[in-house]
C-alpha positions as CSV (number, residue, x, y, z in Angstrom):
1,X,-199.0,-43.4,72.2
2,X,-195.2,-44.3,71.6
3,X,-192.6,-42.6,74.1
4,X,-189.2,-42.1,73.4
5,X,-186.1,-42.4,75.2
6,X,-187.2,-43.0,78.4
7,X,-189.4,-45.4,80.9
8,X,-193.0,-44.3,81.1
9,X,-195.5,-46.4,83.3
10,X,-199.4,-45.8,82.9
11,X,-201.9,-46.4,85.3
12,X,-205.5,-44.6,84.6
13,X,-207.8,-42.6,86.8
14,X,-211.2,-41.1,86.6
15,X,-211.3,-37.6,87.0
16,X,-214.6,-35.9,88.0
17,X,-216.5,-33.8,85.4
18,X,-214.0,-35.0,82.8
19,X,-215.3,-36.9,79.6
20,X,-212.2,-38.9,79.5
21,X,-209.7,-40.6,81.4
22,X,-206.3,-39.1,82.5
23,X,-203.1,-41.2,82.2
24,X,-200.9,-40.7,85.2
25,X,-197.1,-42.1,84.6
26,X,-193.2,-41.9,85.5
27,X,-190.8,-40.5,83.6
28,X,-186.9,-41.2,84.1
29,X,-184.3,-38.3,83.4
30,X,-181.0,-40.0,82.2
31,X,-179.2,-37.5,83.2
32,X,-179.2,-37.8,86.1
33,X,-181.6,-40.7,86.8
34,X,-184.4,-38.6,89.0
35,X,-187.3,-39.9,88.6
36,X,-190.6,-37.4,87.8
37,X,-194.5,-38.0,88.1
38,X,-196.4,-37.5,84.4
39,X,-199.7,-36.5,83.9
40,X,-201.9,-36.6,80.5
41,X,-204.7,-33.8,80.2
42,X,-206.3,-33.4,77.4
43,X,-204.1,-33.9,74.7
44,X,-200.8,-32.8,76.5
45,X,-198.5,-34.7,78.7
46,X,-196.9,-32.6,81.4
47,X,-194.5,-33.2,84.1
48,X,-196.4,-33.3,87.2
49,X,-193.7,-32.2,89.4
50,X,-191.5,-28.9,89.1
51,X,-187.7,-29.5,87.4
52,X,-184.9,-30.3,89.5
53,X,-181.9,-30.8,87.3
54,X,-178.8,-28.9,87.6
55,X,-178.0,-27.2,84.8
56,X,-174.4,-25.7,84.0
57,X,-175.7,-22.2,84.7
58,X,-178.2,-19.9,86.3
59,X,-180.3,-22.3,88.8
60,X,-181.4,-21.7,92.5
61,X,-182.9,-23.5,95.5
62,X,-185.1,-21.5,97.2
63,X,-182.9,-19.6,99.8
64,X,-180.4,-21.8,98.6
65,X,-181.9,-24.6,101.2
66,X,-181.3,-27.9,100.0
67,X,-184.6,-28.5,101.8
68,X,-186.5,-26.8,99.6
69,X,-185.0,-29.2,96.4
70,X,-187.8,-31.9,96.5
71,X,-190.7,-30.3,96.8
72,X,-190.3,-27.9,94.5
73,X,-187.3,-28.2,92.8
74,X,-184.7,-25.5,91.0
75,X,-185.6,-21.7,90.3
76,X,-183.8,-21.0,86.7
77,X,-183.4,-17.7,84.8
78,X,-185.2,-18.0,81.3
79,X,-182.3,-18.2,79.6
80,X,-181.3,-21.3,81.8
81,X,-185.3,-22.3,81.4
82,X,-185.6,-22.5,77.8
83,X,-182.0,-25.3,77.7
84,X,-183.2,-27.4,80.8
85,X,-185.9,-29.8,80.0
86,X,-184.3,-33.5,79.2
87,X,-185.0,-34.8,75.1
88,X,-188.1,-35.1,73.8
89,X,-189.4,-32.6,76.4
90,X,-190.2,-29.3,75.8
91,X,-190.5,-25.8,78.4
92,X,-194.3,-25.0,78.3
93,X,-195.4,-22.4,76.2
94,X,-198.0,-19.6,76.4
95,X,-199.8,-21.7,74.3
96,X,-199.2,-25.0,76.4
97,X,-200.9,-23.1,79.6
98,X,-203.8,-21.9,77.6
99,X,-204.7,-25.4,76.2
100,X,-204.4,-26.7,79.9
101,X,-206.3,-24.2,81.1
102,X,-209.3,-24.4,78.6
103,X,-209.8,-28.0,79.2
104,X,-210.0,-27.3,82.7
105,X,-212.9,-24.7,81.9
106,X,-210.6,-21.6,81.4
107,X,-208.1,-19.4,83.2
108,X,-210.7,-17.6,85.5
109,X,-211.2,-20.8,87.6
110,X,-208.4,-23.1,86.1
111,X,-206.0,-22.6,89.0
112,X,-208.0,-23.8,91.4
113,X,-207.9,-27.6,89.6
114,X,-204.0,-27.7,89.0
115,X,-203.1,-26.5,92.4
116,X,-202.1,-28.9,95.5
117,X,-205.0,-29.3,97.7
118,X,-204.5,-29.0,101.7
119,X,-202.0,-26.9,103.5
120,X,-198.8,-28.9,103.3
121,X,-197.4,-26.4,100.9
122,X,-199.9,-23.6,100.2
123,X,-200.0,-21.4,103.4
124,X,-203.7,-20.4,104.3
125,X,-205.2,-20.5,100.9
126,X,-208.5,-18.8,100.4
127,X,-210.3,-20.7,97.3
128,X,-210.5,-24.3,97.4
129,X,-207.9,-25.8,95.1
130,X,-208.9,-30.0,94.2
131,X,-205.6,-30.5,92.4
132,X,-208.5,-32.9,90.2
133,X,-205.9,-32.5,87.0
134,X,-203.2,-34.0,88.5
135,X,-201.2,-31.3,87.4
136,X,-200.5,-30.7,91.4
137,X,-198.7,-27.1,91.2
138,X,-197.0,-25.7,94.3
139,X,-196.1,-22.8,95.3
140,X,-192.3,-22.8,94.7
141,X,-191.8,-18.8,95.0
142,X,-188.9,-17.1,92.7
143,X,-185.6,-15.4,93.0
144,X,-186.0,-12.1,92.5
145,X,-182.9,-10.7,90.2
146,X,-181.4,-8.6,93.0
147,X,-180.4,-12.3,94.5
148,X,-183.6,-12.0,97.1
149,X,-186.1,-15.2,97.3
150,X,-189.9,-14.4,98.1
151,X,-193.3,-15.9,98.9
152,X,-192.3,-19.4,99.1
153,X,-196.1,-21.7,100.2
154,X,-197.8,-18.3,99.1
155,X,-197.3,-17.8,94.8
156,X,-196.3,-20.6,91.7
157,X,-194.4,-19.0,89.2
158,X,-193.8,-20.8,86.1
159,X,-191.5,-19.8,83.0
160,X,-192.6,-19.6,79.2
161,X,-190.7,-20.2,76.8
162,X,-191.7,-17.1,74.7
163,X,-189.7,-14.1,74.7
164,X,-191.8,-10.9,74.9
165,X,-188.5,-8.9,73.8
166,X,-184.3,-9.1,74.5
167,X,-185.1,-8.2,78.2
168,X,-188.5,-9.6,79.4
169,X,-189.9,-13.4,78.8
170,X,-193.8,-14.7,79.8
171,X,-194.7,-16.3,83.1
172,X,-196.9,-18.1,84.4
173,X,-198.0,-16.5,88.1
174,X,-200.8,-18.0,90.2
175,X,-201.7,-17.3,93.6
176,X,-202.5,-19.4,97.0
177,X,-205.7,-16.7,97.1
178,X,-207.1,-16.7,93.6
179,X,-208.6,-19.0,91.1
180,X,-207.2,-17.9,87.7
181,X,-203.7,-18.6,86.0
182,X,-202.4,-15.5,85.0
183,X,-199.7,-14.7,82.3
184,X,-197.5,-12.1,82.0
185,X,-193.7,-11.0,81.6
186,X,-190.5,-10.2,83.8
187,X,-187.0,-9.7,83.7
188,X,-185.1,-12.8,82.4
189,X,-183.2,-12.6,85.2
190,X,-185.8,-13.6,87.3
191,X,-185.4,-17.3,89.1
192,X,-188.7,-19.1,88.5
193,X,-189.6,-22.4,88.6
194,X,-189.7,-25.0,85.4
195,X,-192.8,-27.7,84.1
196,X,-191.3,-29.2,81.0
197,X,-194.2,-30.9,78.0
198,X,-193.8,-33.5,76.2
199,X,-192.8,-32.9,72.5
């Protein structure tokens, strides 16, 4: 596998019920030199942690918190969204969600392996998320285009890069109390959070 323009370490774990191994790495944003968890699922290489790089326009932090910039990093309009991930990464598509969730037995039960495990994050969760992926989503909440924030530890939301029509772009949504990842469109204006692929 050849990576380009950045440092990528690869370590290997065993993940239960899987036929094959996942590959866990770093990746190093040069623009600003953060450093980001990878992981490898099937045949896709995601960022395993939400984006946190200032773009020249329309980015958030939750409540506009500074505390809330580590964990789960900046809320971006799609517009914003679709510009932000660094070279030779890509926003995830509709179709990037739907390959993740097949290989993780499909999007009625998918959630439940991508999301965080435990209560650090997710407040009082009802199913019983493993996080056995790696993917390790969090429930970052979203601006809503008024300028309001909501349900921060409670809902992920997750841009696509697909366009439904000039006004409204796909999401990603999944809940604290459900299994499933759910797609489905919003306002463009809407802050939600980023998970850039690799090309």
């Amino acid at each position: 596998m050849k990576y380009k323009g950045f440092l990528m370490t690869i370590s290997f774990m065993t993940i239960a019920g899987y036929t094959s191994a996942q590959e866990t790495g770093t990746f190093t944003d040069t623009r600003d030199g953060k450093l980001y968890k990878t992981v490898s699922i099937g045949t896709q290489t995601w960022m395993a942690e939400n984006l946190a790089f200032k773009s020249s326009t329309g980015f958030y932090l939750y409540e506009n918190k500074e505390k809330n910039l580590k964990d789960f990093g900046y809320l971006y309009t799609w517009e914003a969204a679709t510009k932000v991930c660094p070279s030779g990464w890509h926003l995830s598509s509709q179709k990037d969600w739907e390959l993740l969730s097949v290989f993780l037995g499909g999007e009625a039960t998918a959630g439940d392996k991508i999301k965080e495990s435990g209560t650090v994050h997710w407040q009082n969760p009802v199913t019983q998320s493993t996080n056995e992926s790696g993917f390790t989503a969090l429930p970052g909440g979203y601006r809503n285009e008024d300028g309001h924030f909501y349900v921060l530890g409670y809902n992920g939301w997750w841009w696509c890069s697909d366009a439904k029509d000039q006004e409204k772009a796909y999401h990603v949504l999944i809940y604290g109390h459900t299994k499933d990842v759910a797609i489905s469109y919003i306002s463009k204006k809407n802050g939600f959070s980023v998970r850039c692929v690799q090309d």
